[in-house]
C-alpha positions as CSV (number, residue, x, y, z in Angstrom):
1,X,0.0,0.0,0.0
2,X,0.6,3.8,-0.3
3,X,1.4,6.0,1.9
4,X,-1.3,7.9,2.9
5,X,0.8,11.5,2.1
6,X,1.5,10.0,-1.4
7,X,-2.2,9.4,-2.0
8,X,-3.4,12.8,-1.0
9,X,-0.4,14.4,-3.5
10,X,-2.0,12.2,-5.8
11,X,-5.6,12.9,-5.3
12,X,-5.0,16.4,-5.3
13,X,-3.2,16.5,-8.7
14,X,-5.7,14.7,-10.3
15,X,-8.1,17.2,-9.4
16,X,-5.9,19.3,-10.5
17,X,-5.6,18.3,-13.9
18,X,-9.3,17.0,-14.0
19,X,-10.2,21.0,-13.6
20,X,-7.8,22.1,-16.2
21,X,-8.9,19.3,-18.8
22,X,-12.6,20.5,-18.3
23,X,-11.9,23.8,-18.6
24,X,-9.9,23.6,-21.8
25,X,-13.0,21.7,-23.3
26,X,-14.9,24.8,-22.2
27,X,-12.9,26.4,-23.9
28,X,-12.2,24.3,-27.2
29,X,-16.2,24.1,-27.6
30,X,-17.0,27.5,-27.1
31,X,-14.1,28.2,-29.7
32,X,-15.4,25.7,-32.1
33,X,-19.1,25.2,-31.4
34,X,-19.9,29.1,-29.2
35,X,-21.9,29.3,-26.5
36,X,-23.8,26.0,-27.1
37,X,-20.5,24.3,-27.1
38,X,-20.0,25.7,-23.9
39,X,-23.5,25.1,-22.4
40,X,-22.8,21.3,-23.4
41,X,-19.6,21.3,-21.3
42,X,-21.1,22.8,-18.2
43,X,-24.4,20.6,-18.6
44,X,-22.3,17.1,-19.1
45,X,-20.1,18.7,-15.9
46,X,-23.5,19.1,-13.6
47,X,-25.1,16.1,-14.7
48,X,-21.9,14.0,-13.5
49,X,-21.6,16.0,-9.9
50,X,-24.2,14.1,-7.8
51,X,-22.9,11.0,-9.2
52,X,-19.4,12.1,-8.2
53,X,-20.9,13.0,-4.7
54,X,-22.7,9.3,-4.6
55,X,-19.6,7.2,-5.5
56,X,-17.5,9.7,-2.9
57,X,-18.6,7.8,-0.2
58,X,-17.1,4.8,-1.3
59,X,-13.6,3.0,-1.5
60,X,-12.3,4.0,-5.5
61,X,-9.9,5.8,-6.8
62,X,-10.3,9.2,-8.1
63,X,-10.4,9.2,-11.0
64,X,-12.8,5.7,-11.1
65,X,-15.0,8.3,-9.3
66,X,-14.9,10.6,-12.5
67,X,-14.8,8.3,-15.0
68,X,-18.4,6.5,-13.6
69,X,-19.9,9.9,-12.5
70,X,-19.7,10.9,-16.0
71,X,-21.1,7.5,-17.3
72,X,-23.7,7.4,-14.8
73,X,-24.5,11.1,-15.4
74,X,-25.0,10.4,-19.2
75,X,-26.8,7.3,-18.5
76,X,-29.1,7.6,-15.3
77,X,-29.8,11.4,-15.1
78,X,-31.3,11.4,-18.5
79,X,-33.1,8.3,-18.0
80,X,-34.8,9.7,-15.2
81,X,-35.2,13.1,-15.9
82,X,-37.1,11.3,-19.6
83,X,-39.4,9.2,-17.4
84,X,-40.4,11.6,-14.4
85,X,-40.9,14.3,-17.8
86,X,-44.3,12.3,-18.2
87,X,-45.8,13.6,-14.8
88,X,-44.5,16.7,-14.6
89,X,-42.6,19.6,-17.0
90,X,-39.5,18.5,-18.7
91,X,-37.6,21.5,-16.9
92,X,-38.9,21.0,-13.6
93,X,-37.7,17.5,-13.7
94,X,-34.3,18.8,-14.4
95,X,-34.0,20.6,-11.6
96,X,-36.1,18.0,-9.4
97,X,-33.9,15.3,-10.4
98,X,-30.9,17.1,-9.8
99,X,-32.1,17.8,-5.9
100,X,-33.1,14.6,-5.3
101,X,-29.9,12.9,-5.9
102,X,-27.7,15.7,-4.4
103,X,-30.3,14.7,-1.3
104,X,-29.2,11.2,-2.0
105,X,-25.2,11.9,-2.0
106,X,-25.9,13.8,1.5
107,X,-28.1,11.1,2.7
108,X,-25.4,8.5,1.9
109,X,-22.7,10.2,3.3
110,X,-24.0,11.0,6.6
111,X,-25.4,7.7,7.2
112,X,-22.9,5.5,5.7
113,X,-20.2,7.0,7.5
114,X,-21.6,9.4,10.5
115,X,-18.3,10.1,11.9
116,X,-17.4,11.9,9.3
């Protein structure tokens, strides 16, 4: 095993490098595509945060935590904002959607390990 210092160093740079990768696609698609380009960035970015938040509170590596959020964001976020859009507006589902599984990533965290 690691030490727990060289994990941390590691952690950290990742995020590091995570941030400046996303922000030079912000910047690539506004350049190529404008502010849609952009829009797409920042939407795939919030769609993959409460996954992030979820799969926190668990034992994986860093960037196993980004790589699934993002799958998972893609994948699950649409699927259930594109069902819960039959009972109630598409744009309110969104933002419901979004709520409830940041609720979930809080609710997880304080109950699967309360002494944090």
């Amino acid at each position: 095993r690691f030490p727990e210092s060289f994990i941390s160093i590691v952690g950290s740079s990742l995020i590091l490098l995570t941030s400046i990768t996303v922000l030079a696609a912000l910047i690539f698609s506004y350049l190529l595509f404008g502010i849609a380009g952009a829009r797409v960035v920042i939407g795939v970015v919030l769609v993959s945060l409460p996954f992030y938040l979820i799969l926190n509170n668990f034992e994986l590596a860093e960037s196993e935590k980004i790589v699934f959020s993002i799958l998972l964001g893609l994948t699950l976020f649409s699927s259930i904002v594109y069902i819960s859009g039959f009972a109630i507006p598409f744009k309110i589902s969104i933002i419901a959607t979004f709520a409830i599984l940041i609720v979930i990533a809080l609710l997880i965290r304080k109950y699967a390990h309360p002494q944090k």
